[in-house]
C-alpha positions in Angstrom: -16.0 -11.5 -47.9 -17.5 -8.2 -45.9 -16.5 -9.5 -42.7 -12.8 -10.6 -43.5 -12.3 -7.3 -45.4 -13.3 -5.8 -42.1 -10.8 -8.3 -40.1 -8.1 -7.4 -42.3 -8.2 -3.3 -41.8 -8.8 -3.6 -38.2 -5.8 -6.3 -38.0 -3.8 -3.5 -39.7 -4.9 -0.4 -37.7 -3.6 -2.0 -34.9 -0.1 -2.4 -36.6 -0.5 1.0 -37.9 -0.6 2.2 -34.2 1.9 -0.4 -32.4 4.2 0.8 -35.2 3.7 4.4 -34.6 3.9 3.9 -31.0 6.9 1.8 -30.4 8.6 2.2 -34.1 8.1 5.9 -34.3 11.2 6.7 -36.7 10.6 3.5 -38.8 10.7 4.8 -42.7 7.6 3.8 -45.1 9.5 1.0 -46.9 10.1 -0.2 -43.0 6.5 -0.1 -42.7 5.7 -1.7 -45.7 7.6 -4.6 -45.6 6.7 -5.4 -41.7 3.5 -5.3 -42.5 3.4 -7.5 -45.1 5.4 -10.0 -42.1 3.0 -8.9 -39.3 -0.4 -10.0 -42.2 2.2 -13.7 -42.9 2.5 -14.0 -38.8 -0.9 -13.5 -38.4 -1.4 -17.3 -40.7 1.6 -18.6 -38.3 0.4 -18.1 -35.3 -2.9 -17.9 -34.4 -3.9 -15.1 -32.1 -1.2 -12.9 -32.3 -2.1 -8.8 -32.4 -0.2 -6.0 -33.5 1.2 -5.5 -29.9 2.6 -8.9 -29.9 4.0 -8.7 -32.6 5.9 -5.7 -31.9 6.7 -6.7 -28.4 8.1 -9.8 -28.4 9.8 -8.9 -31.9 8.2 -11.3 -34.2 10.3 -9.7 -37.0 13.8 -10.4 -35.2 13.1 -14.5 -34.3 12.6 -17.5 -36.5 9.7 -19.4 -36.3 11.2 -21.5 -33.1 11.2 -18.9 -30.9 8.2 -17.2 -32.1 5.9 -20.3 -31.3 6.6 -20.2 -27.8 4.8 -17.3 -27.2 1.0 -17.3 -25.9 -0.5 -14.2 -28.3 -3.3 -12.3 -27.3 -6.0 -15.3 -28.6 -3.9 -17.6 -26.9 -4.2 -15.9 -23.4 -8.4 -15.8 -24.1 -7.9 -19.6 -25.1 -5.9 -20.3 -21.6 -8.3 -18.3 -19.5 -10.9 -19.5 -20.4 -10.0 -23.0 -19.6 -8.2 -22.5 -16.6 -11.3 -20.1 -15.4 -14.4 -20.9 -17.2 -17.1 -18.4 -18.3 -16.1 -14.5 -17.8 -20.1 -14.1 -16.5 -19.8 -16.8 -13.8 -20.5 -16.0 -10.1 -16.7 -16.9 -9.9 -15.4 -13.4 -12.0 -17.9 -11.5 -10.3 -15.9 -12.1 -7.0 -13.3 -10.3 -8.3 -14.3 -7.9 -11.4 -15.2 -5.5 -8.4 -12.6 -4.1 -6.1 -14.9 -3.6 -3.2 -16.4 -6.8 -3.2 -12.4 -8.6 -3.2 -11.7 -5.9 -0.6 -15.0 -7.4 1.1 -13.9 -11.2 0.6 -10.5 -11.0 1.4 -10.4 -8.6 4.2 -7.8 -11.0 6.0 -5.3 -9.7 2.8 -6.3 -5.8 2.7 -4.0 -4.3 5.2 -5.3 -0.9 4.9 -8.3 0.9 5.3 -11.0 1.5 2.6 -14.2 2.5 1.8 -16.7 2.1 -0.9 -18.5 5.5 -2.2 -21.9 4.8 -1.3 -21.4 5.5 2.1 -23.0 8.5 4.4 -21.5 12.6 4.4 -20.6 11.8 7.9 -19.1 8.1 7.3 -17.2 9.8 4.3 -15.9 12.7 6.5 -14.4 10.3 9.8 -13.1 8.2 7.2 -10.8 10.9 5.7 -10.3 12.7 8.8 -8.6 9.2 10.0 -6.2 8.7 6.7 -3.6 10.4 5.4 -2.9 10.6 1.5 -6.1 9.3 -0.6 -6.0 7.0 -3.0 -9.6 6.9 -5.5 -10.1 4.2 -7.7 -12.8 2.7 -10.4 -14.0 -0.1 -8.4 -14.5 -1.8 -11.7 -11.8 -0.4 -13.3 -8.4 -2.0 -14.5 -4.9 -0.8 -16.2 -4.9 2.8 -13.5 -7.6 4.1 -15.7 -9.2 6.9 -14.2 -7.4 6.4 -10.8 -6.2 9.6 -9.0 -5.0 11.0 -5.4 -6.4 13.4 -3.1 -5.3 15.6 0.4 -8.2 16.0 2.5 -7.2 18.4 4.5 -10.1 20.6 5.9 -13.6 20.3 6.1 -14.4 21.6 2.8 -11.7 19.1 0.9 -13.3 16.5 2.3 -16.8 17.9 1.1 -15.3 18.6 -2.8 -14.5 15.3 -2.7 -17.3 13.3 -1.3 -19.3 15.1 -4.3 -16.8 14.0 -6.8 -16.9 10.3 -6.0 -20.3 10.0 -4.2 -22.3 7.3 -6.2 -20.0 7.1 -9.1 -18.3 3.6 -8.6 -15.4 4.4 -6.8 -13.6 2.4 -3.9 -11.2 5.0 -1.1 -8.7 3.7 0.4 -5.4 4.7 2.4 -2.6 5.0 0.3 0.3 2.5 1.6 3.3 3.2 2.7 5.8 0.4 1.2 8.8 -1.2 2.3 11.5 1.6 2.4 13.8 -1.0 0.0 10.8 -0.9 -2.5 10.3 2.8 -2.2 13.7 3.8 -2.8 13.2 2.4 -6.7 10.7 5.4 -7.3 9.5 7.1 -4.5 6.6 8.8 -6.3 5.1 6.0 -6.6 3.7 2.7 -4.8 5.8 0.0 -6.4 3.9 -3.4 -6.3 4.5 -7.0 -7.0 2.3 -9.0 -9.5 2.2 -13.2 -8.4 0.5 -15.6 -11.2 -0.9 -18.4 -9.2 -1.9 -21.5 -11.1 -3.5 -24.8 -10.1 -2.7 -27.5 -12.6 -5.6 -29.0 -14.1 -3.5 -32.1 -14.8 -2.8 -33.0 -11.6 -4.4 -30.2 -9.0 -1.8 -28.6 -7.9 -1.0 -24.7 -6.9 2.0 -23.3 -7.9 3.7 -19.4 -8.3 3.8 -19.7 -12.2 5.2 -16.2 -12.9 6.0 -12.7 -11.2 7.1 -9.4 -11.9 8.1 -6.2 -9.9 5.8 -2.9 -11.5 8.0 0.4 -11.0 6.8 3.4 -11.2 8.7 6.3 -13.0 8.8 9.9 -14.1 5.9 11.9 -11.8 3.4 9.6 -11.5 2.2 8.4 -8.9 1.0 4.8 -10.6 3.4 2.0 -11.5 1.2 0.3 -14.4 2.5 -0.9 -17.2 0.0 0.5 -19.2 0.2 3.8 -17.8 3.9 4.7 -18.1 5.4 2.4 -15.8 7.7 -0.1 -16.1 8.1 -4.1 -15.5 10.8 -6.7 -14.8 10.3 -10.8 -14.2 11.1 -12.0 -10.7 12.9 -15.3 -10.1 9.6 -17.2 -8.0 12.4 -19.3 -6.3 14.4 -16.6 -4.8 12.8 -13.6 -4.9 15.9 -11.7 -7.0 14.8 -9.9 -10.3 16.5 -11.5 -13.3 15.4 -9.4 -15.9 15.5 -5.6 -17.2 12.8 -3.6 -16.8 10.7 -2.5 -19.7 7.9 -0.4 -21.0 5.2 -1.0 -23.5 7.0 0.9 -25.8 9.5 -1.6 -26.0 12.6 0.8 -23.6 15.2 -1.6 -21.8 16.4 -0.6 -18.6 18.9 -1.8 -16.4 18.7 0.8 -13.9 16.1 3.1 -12.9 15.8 6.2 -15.3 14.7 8.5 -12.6 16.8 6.8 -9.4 20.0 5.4 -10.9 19.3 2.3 -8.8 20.2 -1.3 -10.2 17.0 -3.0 -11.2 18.2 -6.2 -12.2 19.4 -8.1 -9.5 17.0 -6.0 -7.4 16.0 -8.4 -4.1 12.9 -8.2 -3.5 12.1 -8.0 0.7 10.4 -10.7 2.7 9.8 -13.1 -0.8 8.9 -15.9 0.9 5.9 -14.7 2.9 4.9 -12.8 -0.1 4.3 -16.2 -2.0 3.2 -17.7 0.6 0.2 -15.4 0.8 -0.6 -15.5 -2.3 -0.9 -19.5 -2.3 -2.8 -18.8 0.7 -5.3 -16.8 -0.7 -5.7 -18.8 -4.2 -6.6 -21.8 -1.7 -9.7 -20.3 -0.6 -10.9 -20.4 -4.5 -11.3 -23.8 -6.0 -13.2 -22.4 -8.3 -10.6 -20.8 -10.3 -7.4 -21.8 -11.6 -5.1 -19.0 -13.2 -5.2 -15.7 -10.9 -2.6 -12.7 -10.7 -2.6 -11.3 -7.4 -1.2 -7.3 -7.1 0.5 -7.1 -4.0 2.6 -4.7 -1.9 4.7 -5.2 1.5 4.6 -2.6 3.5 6.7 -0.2 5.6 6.0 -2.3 8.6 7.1 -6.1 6.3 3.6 -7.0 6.4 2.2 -7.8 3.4 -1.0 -6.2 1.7 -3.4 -7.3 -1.2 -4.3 -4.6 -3.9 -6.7 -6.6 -6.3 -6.7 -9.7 -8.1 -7.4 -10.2 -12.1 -9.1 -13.3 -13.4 -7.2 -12.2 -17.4 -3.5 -11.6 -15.7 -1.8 -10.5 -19.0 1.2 -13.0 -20.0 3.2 -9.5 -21.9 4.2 -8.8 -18.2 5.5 -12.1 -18.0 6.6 -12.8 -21.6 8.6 -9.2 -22.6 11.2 -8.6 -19.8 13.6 -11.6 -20.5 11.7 -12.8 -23.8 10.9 -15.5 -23.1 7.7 -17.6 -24.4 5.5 -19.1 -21.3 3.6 -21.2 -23.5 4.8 -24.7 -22.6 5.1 -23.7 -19.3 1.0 -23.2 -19.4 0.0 -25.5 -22.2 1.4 -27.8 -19.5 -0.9 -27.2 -17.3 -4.0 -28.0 -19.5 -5.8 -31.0 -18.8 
């Protein structure tokens, strides 16, 4: 009884905060009575969290709709099969950003460096890049991800004692296609691919993809961190969708550029996918993998990371629209 008491009030602090974050001028009888419908969808469909629930609008769509959206359990349920065990050798390839850097070298395009490396190695390294880019090599979402100017001697010596030994990968900070660019130039605006090998019948397909966009001053285009998101048509390469936030905001042009967003083409598609197929081919290990991407200034295309627990909201929220039959399909 202890222990479903205890699943109960964390189930509702998570509403509590979802509703104060993307409901903020809901009233108390508002509150009240979603609640009571978040607690009822919570028996209906197994999985689904507070965030889900507010996201894809649970409280707006019968039960029809609802159920073809993978929740939060869902997504462990799906991993899991498609991936196997989170401590495999398989994850490990890719829970750290230096070892993928290491792996898939052929995919980088840029340079990078991890931070155990010598004063001197540290100091050529920044001498010979521009605008740094420092990263968590274990880290995920932009957490604790920042940008540096090394430009003198003692720059370059602050920073090597910031980041020496602490688990961070350096690397070059890209400079993207100038059609990208132009949607927030702050920021570097990347493409997410979800690559998934059937386990029905074996084969490797582009499942899902979305543009990130930065906005405001940042200098990240996460989702979680302020950015926004809108789904790409994996045929042709055109976005389809608006672009959102996790707060719920709908956007059909750029809040900070005035560009279009939806119907935005996205340059050199094909050999984006292609890549990405490419690279998913050299794991037969694992099944369901979202590859970050950029293309560059020069159309060349250039890995950022890879994540074994892609998140379906990305995919799910711009056009909602469930993925769950699309993936349940794929189950053997």
């Amino acid at each position: 009884m202890k222990l479903i008491r205890k699943k109960i009030t964390d189930k509702s602090r998570t509403y509590a905060y979802c509703l104060k974050t993307m409901k903020p001028d809901a009233g108390f009888v508002w509150g009240l009575v979603h609640h009571a419908d978040f607690l009822l969808a919570k028996m209906l469909y197994p999985g689904i969290d507070g965030l889900d629930y507010f996201l894809y609008r649970y409280y707006e769509n019968g039960y029809k709709v609802n159920k073809t959206f993978i929740t939060e359990g869902d997504l462990a349920v799906m991993v899991r099969a498609f991936n196997g065990d989170k401590k495999s050798r398989d994850w490990a390839r890719f829970n750290d950003k230096k070892r993928f850097c290491s792996e898939f070298s052929e995919y980088i395009g840029r340079r990078w460096i991890g931070d155990e490396v010598s004063a001197g190695e540290f100091t050529e390294f920044c001498k010979n890049t521009g605008k740094l880019i420092i990263k968590p090599a274990g880290g995920a979402q932009g957490r604790g991800v920042f940008f540096a100017e090394t430009v003198n001697d003692d720059d370059i010596a602050k920073l090597y004692d910031k980041v020496h030994g602490k688990g961070y990968i350096i690397e070059e900070v890209i400079k993207e296609n100038e059609k990208l660019a132009a949607l927030h130039p702050q920021s570097v605006n990347t493409l997410r691919l979800y690559t998934t090998r059937s386990l029905r019948d074996g084969k490797l397909r582009v499942t899902g993809a979305v543009i990130r966009i930065g906005r405001g001053d940042s200098g990240i285009d996460n989702y979680s961190s302020g950015g926004m998101v809108a789904e790409i048509d994996a045929e042709s390469g055109i976005v389809i969708s608006h672009a959102v936030d996790e707060a719920g905001g709908e956007f059909l042009k750029h809040p900070d550029t005035g560009l279009d967003i939806k119907g935005f083409e996205v340059p050199e598609w094909e050999s984006v996918k292609k890549k990405a197929l490419e690279a998913h081919e050299k794991v037969k290990e694992l099944n369901y993998i979202a590859w970050d991407v950029v293309v560059r200034e020069d159309k060349s295309i250039a890995f950022l990371e890879a994540n074994l627990y892609g998140g379906v909201h990305m995919q799910q929220q711009p056009s909602m629209t469930g993925k769950k039959e699309l993936y349940w399909g794929m189950l053997s």
